[in-house]
DSSP file (Angstrom, degrees, kcal/mol; ACC not computed):
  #  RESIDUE AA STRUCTURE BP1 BP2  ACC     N-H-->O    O-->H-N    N-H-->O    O-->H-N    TCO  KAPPA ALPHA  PHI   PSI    X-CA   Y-CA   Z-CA
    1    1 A X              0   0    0      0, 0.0     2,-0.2     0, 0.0     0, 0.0   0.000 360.0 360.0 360.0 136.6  -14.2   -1.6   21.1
    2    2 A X        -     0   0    0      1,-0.1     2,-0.2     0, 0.0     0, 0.0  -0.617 360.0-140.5 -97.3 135.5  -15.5    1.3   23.2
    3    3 A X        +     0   0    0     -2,-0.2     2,-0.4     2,-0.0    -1,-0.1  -0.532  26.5 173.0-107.0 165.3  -19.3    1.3   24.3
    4    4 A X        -     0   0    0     -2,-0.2     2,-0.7     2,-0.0     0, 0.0  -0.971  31.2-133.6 177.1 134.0  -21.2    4.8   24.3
    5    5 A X        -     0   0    0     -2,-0.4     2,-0.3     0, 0.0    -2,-0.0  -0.889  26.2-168.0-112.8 129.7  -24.4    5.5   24.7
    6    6 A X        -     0   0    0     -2,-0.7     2,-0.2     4,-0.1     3,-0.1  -0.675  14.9-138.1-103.0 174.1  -26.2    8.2   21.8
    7    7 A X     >  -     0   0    0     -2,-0.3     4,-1.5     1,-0.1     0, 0.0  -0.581  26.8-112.6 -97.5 173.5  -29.5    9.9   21.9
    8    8 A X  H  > S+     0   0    0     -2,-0.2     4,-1.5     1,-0.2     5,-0.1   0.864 123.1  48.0 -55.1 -38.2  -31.7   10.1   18.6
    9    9 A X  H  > S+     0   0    0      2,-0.2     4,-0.8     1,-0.2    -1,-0.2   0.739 104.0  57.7 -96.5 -20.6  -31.3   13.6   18.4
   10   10 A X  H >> S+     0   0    0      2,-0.2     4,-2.4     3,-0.2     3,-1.9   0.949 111.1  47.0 -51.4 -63.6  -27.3   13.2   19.0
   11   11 A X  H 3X S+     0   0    0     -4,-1.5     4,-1.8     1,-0.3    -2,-0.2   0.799 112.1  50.3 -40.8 -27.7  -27.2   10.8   15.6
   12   12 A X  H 3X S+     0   0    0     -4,-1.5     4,-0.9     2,-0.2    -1,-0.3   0.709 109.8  49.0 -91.1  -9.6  -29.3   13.3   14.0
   13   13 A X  H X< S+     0   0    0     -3,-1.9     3,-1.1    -4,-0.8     4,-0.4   0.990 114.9  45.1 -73.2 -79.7  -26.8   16.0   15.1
   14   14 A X  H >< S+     0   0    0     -4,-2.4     3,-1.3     1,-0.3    -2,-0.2   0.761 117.9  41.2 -63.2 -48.0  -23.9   14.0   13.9
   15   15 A X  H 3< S+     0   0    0     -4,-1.8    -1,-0.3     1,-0.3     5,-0.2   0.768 107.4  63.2 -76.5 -11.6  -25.6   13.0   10.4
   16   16 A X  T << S+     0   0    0     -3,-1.1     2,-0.5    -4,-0.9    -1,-0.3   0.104  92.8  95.9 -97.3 -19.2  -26.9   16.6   10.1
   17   17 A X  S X  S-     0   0    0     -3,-1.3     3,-1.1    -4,-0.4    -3,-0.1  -0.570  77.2-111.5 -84.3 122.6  -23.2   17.6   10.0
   18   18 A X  T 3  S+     0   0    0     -2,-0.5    23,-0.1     1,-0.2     3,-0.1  -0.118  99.3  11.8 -64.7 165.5  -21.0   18.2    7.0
   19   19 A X  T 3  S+     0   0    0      1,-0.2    22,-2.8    21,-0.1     2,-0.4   0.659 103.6 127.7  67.1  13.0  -18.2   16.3    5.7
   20   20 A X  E <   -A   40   0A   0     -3,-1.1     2,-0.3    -5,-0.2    20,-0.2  -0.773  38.3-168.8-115.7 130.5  -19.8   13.5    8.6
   21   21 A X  E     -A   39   0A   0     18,-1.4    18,-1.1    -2,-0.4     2,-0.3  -0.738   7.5-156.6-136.6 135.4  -20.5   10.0    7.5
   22   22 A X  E     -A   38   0A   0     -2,-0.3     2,-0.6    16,-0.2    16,-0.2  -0.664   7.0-171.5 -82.4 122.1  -22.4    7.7    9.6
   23   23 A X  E     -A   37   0A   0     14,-1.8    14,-1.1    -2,-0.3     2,-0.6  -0.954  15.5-175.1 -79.5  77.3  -21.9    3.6    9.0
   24   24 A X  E     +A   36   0A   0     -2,-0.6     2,-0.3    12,-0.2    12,-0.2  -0.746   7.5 179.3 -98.6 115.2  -24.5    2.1   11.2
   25   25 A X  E     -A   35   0A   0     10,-2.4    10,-3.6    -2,-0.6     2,-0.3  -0.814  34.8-120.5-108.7 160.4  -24.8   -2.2   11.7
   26   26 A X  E     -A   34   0A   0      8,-0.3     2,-0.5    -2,-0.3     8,-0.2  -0.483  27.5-128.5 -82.2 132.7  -27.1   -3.8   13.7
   27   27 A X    >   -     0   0    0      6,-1.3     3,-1.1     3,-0.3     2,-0.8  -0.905  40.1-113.6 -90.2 125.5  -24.9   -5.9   16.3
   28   28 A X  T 3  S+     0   0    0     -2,-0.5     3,-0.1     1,-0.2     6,-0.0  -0.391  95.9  16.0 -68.9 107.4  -26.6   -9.5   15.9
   29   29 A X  T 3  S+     0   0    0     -2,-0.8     2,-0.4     1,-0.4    -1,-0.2   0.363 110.9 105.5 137.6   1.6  -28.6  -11.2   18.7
   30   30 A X    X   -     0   0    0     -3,-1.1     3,-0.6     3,-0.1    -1,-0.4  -0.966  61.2-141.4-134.9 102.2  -28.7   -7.3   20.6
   31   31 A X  T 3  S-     0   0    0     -2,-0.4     3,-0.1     1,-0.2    -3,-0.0  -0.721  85.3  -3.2 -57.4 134.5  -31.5   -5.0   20.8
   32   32 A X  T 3  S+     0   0    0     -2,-0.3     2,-0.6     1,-0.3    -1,-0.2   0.776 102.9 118.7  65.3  33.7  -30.9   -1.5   20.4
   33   33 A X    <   +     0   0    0     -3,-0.6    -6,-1.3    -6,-0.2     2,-0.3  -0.961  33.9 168.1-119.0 143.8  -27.0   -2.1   20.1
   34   34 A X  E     -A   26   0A   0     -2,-0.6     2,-0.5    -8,-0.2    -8,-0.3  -0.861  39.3-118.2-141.4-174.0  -25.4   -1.1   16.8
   35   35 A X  E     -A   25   0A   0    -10,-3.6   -10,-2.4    -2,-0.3     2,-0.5  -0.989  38.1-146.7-118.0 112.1  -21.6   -0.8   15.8
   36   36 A X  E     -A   24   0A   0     -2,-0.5     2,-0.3   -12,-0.2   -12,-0.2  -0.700  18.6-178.7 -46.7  61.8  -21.0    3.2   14.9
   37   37 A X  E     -A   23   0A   0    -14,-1.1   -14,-1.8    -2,-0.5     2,-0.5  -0.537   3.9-171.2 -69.5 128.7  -18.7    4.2   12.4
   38   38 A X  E     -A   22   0A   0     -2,-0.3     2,-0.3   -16,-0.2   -16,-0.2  -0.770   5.6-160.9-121.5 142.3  -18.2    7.8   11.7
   39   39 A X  E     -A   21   0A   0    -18,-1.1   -18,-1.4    -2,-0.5     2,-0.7  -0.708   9.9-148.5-107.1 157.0  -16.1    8.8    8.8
   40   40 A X  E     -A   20   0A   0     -2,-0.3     2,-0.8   -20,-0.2   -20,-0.2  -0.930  23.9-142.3-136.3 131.1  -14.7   12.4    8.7
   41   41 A X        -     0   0    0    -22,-2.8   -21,-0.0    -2,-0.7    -2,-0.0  -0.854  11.9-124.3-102.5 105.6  -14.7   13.0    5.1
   42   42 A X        -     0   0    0     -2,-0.8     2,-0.3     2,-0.0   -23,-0.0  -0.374  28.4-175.7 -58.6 155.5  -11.6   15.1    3.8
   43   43 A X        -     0   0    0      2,-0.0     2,-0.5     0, 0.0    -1,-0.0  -0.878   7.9-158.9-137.2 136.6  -12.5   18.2    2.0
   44   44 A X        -     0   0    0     -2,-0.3     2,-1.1     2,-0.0    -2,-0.0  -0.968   5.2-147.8-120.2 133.3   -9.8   20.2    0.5
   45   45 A X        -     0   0    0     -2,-0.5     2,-0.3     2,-0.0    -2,-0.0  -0.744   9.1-167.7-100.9 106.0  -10.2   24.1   -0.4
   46   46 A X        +     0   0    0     -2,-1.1     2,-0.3     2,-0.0    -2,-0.0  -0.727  14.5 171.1 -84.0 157.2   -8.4   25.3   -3.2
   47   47 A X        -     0   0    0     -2,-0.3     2,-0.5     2,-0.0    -2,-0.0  -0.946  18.7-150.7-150.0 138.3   -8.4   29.0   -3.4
   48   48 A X        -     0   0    0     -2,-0.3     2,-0.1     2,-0.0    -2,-0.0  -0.842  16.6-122.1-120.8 145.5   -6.5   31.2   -5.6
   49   49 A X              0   0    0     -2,-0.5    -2,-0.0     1,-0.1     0, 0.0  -0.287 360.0 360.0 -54.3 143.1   -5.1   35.1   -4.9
   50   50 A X              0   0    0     -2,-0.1    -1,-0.1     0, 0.0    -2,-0.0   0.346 360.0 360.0 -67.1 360.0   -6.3   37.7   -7.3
């Protein structure tokens, strides 16, 4: 697992993003450590010619 430091205002940039979802746990025994998973949410665009 990769360690990373965020700002608030990065996390609110990231949840503030479309198609983004954020999964945040509490790491136990740790202040101000969490586990971040970020989900890229598929979107598909149908579109049809005229």
């Amino acid at each position: 697992m990769s360690s990373v430091t965020l700002t608030r205002k990065a996390l609110k940039e990231l949840e503030d993003f479309p198609f983004v979802r954020l999964d945040i746990k509490r790491l136990a025994g740790k202040r101000n450590h969490y586990r971040l998973r970020v989900e890229l949410i598929r979107v598909l665009f149908y579109y049809e010619r005229d």
